[in-house]
C-alpha positions as CSV (number, residue, x, y, z in Angstrom):
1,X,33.7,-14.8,14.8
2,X,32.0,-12.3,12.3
3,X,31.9,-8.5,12.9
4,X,28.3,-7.1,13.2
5,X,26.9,-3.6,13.8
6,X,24.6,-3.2,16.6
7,X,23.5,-0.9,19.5
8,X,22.5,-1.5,23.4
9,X,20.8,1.7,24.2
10,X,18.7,4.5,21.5
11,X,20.4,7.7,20.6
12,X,22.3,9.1,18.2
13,X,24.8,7.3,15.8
14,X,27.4,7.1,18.4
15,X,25.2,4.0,19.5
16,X,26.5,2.3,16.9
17,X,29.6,0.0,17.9
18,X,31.1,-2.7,16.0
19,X,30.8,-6.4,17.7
20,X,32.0,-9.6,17.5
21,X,29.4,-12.5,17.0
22,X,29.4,-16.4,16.3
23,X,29.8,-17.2,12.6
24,X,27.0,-17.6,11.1
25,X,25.5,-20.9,9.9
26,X,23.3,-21.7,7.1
27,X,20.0,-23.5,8.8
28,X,17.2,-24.8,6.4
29,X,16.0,-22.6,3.7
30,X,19.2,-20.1,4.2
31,X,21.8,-18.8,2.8
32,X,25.0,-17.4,4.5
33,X,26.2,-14.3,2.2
34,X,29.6,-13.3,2.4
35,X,28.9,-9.2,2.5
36,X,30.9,-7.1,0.2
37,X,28.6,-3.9,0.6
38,X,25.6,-3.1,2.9
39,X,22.8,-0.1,1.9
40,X,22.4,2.5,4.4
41,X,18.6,3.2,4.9
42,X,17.1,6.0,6.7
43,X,14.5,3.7,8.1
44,X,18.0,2.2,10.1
45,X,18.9,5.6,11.6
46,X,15.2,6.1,12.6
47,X,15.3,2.5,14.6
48,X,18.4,3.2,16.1
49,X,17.4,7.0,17.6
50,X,14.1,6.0,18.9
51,X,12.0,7.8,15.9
52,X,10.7,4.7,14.4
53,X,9.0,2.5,17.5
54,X,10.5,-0.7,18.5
55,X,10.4,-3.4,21.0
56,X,12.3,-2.8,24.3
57,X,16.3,-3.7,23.2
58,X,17.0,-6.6,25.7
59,X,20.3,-7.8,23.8
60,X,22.5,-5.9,21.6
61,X,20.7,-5.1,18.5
62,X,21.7,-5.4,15.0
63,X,20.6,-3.4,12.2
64,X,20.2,-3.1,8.5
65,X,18.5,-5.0,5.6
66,X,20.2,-4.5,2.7
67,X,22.9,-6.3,1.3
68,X,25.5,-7.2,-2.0
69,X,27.5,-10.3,-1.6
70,X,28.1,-13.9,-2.5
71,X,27.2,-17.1,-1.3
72,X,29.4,-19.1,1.2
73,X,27.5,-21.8,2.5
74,X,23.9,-23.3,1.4
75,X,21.1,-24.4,3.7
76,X,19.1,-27.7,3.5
77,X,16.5,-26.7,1.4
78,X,17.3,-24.0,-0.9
79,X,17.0,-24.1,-4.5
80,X,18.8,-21.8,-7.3
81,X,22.0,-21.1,-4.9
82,X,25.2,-22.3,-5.1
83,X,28.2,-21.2,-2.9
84,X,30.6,-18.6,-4.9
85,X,27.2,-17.0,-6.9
86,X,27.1,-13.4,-6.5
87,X,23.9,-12.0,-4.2
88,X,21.3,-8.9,-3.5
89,X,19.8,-9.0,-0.2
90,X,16.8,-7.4,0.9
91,X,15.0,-7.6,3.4
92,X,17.4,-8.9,6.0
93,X,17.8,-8.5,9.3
94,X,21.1,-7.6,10.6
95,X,23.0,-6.8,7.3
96,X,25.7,-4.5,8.8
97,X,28.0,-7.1,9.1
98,X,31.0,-9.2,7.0
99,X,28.6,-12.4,7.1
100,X,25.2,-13.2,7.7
101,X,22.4,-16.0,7.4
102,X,19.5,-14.9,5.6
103,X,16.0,-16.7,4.6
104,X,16.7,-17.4,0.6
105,X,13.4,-16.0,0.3
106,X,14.9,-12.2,0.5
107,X,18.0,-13.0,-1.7
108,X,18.4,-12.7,-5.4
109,X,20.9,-13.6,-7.9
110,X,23.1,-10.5,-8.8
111,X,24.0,-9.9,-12.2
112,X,27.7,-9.2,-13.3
113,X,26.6,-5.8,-14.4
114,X,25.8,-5.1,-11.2
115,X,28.5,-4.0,-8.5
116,X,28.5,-4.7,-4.9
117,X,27.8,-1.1,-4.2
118,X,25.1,-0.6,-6.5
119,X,23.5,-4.1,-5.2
120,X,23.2,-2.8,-2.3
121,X,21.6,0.2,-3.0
122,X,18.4,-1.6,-4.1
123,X,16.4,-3.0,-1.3
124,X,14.4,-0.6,0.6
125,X,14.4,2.6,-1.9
126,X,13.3,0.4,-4.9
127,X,10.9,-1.7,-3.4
128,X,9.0,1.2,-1.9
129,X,8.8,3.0,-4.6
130,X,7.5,0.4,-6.6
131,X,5.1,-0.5,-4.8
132,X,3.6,2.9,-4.0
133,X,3.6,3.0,-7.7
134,X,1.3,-0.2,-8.3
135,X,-0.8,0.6,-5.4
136,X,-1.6,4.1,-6.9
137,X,-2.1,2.2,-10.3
138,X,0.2,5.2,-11.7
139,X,0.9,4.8,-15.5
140,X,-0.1,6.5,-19.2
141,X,-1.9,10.0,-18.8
142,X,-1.0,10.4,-14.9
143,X,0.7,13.5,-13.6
144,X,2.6,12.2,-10.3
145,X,3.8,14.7,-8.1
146,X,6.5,13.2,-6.0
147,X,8.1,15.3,-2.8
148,X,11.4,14.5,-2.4
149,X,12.2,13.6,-5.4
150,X,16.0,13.7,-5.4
151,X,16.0,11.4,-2.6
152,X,17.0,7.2,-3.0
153,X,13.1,6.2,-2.9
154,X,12.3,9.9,-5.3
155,X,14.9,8.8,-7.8
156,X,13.4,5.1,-8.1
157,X,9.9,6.9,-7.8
158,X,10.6,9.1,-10.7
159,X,12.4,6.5,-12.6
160,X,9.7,3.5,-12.9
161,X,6.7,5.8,-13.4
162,X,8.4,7.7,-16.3
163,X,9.1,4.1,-17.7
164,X,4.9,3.8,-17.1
165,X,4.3,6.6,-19.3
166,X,3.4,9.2,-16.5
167,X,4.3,12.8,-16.8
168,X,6.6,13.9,-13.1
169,X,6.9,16.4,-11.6
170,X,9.6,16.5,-8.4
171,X,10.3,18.3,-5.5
172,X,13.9,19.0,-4.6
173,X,16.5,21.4,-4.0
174,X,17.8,24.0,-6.7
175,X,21.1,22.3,-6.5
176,X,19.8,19.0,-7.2
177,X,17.9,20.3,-10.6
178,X,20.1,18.5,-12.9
179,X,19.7,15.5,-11.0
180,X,15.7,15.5,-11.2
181,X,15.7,16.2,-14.9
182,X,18.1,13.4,-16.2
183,X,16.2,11.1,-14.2
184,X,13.0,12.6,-16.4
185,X,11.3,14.6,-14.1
186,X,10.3,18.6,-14.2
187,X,12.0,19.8,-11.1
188,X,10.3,22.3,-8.2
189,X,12.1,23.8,-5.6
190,X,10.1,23.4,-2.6
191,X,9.3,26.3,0.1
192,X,6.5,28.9,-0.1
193,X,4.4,29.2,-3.2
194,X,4.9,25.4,-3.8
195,X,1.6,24.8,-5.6
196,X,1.8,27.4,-7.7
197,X,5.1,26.3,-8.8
198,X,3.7,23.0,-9.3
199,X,0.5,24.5,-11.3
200,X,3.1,26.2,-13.5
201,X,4.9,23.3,-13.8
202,X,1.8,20.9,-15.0
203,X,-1.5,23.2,-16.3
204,X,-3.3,19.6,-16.9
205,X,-3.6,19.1,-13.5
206,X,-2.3,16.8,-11.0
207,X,-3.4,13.4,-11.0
208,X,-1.3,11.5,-8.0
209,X,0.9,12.4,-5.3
210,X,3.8,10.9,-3.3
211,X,5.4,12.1,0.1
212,X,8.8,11.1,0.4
213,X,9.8,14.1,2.4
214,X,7.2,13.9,5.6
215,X,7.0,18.1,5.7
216,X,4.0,19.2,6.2
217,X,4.0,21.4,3.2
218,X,4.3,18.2,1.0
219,X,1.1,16.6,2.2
220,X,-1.0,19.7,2.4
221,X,0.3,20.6,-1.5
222,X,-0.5,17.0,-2.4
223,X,-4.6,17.6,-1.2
224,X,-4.2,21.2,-2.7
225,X,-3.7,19.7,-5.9
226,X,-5.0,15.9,-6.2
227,X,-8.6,15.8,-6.5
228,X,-8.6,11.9,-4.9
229,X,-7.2,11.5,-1.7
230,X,-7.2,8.1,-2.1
231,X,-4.0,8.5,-5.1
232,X,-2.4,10.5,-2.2
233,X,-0.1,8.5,-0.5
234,X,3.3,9.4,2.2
235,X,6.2,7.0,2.8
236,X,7.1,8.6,5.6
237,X,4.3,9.9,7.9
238,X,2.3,7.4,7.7
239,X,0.7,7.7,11.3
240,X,-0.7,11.1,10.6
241,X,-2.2,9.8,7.0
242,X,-5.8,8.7,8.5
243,X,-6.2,12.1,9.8
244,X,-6.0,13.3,6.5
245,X,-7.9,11.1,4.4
246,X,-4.9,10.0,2.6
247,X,-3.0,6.8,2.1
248,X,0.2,5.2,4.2
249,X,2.7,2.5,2.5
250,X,4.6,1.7,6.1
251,X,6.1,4.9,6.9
252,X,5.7,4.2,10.7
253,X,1.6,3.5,9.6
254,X,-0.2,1.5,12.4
255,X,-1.4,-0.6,9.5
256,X,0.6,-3.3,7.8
257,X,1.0,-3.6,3.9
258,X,-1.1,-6.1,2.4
259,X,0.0,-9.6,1.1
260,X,-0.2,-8.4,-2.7
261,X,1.4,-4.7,-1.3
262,X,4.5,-6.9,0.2
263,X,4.4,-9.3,-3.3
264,X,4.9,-6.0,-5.4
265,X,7.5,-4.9,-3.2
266,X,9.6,-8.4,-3.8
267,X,8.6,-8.5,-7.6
268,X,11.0,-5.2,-7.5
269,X,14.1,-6.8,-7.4
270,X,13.9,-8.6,-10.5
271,X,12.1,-5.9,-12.3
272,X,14.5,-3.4,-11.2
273,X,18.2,-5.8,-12.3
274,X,16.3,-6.5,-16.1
275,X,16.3,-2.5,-16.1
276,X,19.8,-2.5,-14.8
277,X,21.3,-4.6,-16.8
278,X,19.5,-3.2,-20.1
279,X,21.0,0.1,-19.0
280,X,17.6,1.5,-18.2
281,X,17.8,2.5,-14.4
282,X,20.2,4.1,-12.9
283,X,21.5,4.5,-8.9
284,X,23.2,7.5,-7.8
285,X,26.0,6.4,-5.4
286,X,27.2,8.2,-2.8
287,X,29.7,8.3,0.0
288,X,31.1,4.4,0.8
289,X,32.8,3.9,4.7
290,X,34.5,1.0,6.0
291,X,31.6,-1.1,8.1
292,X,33.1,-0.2,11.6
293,X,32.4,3.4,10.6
294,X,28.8,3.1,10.4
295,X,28.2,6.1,13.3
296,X,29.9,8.2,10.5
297,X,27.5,6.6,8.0
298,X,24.8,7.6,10.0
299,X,26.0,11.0,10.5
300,X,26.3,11.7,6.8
301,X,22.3,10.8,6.0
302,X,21.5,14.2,5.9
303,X,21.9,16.1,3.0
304,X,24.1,13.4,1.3
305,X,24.1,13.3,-2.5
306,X,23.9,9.9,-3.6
307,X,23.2,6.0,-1.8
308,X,25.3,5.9,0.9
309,X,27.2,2.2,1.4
310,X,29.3,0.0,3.9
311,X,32.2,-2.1,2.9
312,X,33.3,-4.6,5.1
């Protein structure tokens, strides 16, 4: 038997309970992964409390989608595998766990450069960043405004369009100023007079804005300053983007990402581990807890400084 996270009922992160489950089995085009470290995501405290919408739970329900591992066992099919290599995976389904089967599809070599932890980290926060990025063809002579910016998805944010040539500025907390600026980006603390912070900040204007906060403050600033709605984008309230006239990358949107929108967010991974291993992106970690303490996991998401990790 393999130990899995999951939850019976919605509600707060003492729904979580460690389970026992059959060991997983590699079927065709698979991969069982051998989980040394699993990325927290807030996306997986949202499921789990109800915010995000689901389908009706029915059977204890595993959680998580990002992983760091290595291959134990290779399914009838798969190509570019071989049992003992060392793993990312993202876009998993159950990943809290000590072993799972996942589609080869959402797994990718890891390189030695990269740890477990770090692995881990990857998944959601890079991919969504850039693909918000392409989709708001940022690059030379933009001025992004990203809310948020100290976040997982504001550092990658801040991170790839600075490697575009794009001028950033970020939202965040005083105490996370140092952070914001290593990373490249002209730190703003949020809170009243926003926009004229943000004027100060970048005279030439604003060109594009992303929400990775969901306040309303960040949205409204964003149309303040951004001429185009349609380089206005949120990650995060993406149901209440068509009322205004702005843009939704998943964000709990009623519509889907596009085929080329889901193809950017996959081309991530490897652009993100060339980056990595040249020593030209880097992943704040955080607090790491053993993976039958993922109810404290989910209690730390607030506030936390840095990716937050399970170790089996």
């Amino acid at each position: 038997m393999t130990t899995a996270i999951a939850y019976t009922r919605l509600g707060g992160p003492e729904v979580l309970e460690p389970i026992e489950v059959p060991e997983p089995v590699a079927g065709e085009g698979q991969v069982v992964v051998d989980v040394q470290a699993v990325g927290v995501n807030p996306i997986d405290a949202k499921l789990r409390s109800g915010q995000r919408p689901s389908d009706p739970i029915v059977e204890p329900r595993r959680i998580g989608s990002d992983a760091a591992g290595t291959v134990s066992a290779v399914g009838e099919g798969v190509e570019g595998f071989r049992v003992g290599d060392a793993v990312i995976v993202s876009g998993g389904n159950g990943t809290y766990a000590s072993r799972i089967a996942v589609s080869a599809d959402a797994v990718w070599p890891r390189p030695p450069a990269v740890p477990a932890p770090v692995g881990a980290a990857l998944g959601i926060p890079v991919g969504t960043a850039y693909q918000a990025l392409r989709s708001l063809d940022v690059g030379a002579g933009d001025t992004l405004l990203v809310h948020g910016g100290s976040g997982a998805v504001g550092q990658a944010v801040i991170q790839f369009a600075r490697l575009w040539g794009a001028t950033v500025i970020a939202t965040s907390s005083e105490s996370r100023f140092d952070r914001v600026r290593a990373l490249g980006a002209e730190p703003v603390v949020y809170g009243d007079g926003l926009a004229d912070r943000v004027r100060a900040a970048a005279p030439q204007g604003v060109t594009v804005a992303i929400d990775a906060a969901g306040t309303d403050e960040a949205i409204e600033t964003s149309i303040e300053l951004v001429a185009d709605r349609s380089r206005i984008a949120t990650l995060v309230r993406g149901k209440d983007a068509a009322g205004y006239g702005i843009r939704a990358f998943s964000g709990g949107g009623p519509t889907p990402l596009t085929p080329r929108q889901l193809a950017w967010r996959a081309e991530a991974m490897p652009v993100v581990l060339a980056l990595l291993a040249a020593g030209a992106f880097d992943v704040e970690r955080g607090p790491e807890f053993p993976l039958a303490d993922a109810a404290d996991a989910h209690r730390a998401l607030d506030g936390v400084r840095g990716k937050i990790v399970l170790l089996p």
